[in-house]
Backbone as a printed PyTorch tensor [residue, N CA C, xyz], in Angstrom:
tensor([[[112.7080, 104.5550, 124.6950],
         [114.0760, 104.4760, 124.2420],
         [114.0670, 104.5270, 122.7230]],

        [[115.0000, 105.2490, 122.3240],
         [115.3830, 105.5290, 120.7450],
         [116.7630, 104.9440, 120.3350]],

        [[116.5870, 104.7240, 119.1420],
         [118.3520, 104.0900, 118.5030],
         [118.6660, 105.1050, 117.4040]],

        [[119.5110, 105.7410, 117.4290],
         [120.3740, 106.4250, 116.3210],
         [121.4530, 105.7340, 115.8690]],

        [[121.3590, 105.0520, 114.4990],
         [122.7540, 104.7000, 113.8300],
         [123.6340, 105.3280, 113.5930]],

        [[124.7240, 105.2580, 113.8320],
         [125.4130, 106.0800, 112.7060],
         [126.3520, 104.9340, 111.9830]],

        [[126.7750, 105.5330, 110.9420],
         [127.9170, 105.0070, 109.5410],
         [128.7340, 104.7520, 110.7310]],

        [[129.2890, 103.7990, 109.6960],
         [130.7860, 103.4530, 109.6030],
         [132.0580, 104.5540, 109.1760]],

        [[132.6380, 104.5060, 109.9860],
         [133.8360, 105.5230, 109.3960],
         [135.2320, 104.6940, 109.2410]],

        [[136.1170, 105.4820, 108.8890],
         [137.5100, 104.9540, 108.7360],
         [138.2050, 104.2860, 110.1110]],

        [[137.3320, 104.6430, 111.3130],
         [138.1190, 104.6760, 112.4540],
         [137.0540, 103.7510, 113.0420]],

        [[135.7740, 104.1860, 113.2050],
         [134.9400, 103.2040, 113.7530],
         [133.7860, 102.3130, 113.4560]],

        [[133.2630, 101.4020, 113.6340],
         [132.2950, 100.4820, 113.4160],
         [131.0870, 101.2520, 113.0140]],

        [[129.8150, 100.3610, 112.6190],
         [128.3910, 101.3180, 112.7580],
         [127.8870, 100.8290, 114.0240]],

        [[127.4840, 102.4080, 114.6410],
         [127.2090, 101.6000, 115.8560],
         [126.0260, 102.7440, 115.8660]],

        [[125.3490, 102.2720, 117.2670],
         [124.1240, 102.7310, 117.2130],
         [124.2760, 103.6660, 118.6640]],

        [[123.7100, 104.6400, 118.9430],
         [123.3340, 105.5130, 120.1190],
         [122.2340, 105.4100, 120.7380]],

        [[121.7330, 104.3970, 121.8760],
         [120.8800, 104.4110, 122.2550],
         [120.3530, 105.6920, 123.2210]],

        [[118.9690, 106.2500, 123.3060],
         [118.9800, 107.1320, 124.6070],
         [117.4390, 107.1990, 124.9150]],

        [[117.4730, 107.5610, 126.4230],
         [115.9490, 107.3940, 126.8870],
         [115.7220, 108.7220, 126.9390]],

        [[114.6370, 108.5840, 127.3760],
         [113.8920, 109.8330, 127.6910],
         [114.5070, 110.9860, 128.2830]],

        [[115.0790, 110.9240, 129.0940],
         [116.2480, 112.0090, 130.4310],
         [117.1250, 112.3610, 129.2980]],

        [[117.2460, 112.3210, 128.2000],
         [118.7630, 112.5610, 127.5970],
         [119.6630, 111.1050, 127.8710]],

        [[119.9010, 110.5790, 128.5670],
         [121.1530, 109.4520, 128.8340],
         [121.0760, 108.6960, 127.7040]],

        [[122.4960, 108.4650, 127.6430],
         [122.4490, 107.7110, 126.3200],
         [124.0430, 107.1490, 126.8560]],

        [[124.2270, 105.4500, 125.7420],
         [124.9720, 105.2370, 125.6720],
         [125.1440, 104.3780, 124.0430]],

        [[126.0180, 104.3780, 123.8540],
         [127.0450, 103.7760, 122.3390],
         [127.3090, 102.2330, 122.0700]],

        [[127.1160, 102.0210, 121.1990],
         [127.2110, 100.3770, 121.2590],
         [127.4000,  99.9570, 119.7410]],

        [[128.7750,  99.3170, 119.7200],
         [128.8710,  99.0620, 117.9260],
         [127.9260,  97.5360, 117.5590]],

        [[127.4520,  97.6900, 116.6520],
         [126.3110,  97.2200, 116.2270],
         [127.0310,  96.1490, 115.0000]],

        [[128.0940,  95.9130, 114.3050],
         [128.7570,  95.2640, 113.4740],
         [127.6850,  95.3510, 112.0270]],

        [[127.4970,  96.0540, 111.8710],
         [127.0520,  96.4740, 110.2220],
         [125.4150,  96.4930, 110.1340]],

        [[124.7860,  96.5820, 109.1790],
         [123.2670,  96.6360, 108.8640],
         [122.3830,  95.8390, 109.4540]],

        [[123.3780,  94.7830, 109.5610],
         [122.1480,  93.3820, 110.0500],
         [121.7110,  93.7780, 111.4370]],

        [[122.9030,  94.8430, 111.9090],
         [122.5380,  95.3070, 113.4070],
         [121.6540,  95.5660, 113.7960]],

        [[121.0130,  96.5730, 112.7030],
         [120.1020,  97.4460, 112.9800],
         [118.4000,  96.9160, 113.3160]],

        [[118.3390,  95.7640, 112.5960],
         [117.0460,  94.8300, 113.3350],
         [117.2350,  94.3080, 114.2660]],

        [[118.3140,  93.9260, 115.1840],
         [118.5600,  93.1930, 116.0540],
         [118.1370,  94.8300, 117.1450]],

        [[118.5670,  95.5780, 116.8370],
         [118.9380,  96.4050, 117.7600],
         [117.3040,  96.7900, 118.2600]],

        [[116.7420,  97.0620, 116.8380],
         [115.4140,  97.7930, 117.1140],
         [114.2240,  96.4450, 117.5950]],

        [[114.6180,  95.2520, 117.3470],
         [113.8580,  94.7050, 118.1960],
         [113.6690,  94.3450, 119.6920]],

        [[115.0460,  94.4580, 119.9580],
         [115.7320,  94.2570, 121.5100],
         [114.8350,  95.7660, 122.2750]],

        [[114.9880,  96.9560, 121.7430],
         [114.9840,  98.0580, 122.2000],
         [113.0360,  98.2370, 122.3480]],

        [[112.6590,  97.3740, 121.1650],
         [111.2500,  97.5160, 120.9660],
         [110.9110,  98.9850, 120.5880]],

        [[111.4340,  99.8220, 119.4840],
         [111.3730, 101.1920, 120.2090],
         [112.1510, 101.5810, 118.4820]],

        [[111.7100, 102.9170, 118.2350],
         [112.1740, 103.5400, 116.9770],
         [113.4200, 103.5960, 117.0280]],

        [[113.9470, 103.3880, 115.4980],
         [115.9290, 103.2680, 115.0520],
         [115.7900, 104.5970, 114.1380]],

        [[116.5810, 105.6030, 113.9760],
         [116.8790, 106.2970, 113.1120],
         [118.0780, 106.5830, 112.5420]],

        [[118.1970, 106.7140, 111.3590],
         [119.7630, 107.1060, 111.0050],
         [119.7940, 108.9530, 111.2880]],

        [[120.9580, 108.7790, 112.0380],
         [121.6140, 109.7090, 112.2480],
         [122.3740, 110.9380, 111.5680]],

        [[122.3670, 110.4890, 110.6810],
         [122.9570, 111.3470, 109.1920],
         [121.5310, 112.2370, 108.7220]],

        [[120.1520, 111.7720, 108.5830],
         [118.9090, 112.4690, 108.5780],
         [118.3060, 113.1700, 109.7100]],

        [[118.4140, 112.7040, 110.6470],
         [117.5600, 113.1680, 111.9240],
         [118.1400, 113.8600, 112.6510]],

        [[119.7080, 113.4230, 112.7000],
         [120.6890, 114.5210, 113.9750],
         [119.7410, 113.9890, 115.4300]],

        [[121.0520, 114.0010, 116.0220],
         [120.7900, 113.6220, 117.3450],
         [119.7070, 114.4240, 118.2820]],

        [[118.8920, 113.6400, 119.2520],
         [117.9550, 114.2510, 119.9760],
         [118.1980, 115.2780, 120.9860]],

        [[117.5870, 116.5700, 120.7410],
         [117.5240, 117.6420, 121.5140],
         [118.0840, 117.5650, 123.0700]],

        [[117.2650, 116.5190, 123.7360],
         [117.4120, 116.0290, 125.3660],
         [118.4690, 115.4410, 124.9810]],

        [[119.2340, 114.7480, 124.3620],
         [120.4110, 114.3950, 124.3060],
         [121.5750, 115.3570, 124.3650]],

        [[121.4250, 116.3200, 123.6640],
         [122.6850, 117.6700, 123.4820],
         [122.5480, 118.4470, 124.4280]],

        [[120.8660, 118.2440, 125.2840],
         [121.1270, 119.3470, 126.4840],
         [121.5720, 118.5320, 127.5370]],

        [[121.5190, 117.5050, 127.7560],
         [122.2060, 116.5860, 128.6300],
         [123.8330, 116.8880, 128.4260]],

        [[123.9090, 116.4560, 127.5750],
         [125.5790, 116.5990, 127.4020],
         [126.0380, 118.4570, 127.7000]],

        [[125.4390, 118.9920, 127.1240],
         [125.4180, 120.1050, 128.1770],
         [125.6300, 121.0180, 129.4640]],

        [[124.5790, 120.3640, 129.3870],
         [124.1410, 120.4180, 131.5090],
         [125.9960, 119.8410, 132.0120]],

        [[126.1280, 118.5260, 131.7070],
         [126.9670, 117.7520, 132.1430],
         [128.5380, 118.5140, 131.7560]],

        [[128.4620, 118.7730, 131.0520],
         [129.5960, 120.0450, 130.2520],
         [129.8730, 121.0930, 131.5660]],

        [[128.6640, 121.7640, 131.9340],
         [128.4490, 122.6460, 133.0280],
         [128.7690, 122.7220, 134.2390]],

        [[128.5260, 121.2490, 134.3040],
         [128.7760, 120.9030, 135.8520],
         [130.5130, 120.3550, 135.8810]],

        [[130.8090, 119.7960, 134.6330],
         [132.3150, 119.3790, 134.9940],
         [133.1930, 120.3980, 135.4900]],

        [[133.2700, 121.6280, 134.5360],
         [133.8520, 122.7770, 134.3970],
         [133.3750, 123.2840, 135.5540]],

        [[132.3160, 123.5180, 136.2170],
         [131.9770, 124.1860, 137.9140],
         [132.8660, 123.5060, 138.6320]],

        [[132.6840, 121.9850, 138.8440],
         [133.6850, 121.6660, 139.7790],
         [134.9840, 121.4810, 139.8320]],

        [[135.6440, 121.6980, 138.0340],
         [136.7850, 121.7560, 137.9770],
         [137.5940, 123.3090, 138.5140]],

        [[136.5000, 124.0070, 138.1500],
         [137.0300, 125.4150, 139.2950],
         [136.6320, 125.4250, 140.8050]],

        [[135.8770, 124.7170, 141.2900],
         [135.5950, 124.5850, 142.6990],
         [137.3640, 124.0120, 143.3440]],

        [[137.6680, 122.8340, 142.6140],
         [139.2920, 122.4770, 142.8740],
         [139.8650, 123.3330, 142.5310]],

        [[140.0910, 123.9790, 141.3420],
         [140.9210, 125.1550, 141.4530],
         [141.0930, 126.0080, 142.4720]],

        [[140.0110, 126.6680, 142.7790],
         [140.0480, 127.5670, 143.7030],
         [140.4690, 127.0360, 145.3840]],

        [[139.6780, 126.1370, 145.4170],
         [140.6460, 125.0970, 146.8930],
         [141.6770, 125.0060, 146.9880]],

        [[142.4440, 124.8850, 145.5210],
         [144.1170, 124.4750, 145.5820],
         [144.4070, 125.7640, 145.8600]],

        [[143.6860, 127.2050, 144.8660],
         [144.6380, 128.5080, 144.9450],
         [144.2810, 129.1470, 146.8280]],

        [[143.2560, 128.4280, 147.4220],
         [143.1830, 128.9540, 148.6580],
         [144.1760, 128.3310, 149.1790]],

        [[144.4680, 127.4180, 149.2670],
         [145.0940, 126.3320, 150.4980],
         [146.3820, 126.7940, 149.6290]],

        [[147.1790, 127.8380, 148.8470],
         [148.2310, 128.2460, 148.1340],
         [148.9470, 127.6270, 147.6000]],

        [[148.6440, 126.0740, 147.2070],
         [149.3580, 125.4340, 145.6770],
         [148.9280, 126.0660, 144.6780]],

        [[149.3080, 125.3920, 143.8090],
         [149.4970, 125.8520, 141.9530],
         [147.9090, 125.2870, 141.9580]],

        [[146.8130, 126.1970, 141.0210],
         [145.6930, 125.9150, 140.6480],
         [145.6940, 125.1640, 139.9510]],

        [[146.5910, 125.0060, 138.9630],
         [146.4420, 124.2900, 137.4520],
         [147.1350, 122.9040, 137.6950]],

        [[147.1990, 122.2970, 139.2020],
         [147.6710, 120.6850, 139.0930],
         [147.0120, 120.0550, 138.4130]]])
């Protein structure tokens, strides 16, 4: 498991992106710098800022893949609705 920080913005906290190996990842605001040791000791496992490193490869093809599959099955319903002759676009 890896931690990516990212900044603080106008809108949100600094929070960190955890993700394993598979790509999966999830988000977790971290409440400022002090986070970032808490985080990387819990995780036992490398922290990087995110602003240098850019997010991990298996991470963007995950989100991807998952991109892929929404949009397949959002036309799999489409096409069910336009067979069975409702409006596709409910």
């Amino acid at each position: 498991m890896e931690g990516f920080v990212e900044p603080e913005t106008a809108v949100n906290e600094m929070s960190v992106v955890l993700v394993d190996e598979t790509g999966e990842f999830v988000r977790r605001r971290i409440g400022g710098p002090r986070g970032i040791d808490v985080v990387a000791k819990i995780i036992d496992g490398p922290v990087y800022d995110v602003e240098e490193t850019g997010y991990p490869q298996r991470m963007r093809e995950r989100i991807e893949r998952e991109r892929i599959l929404r949009k397949r099955e959002e036309q799999r319903l489409r096409r069910e609705r336009f067979e069975r002759g409702e409006s596709p676009d409910r």
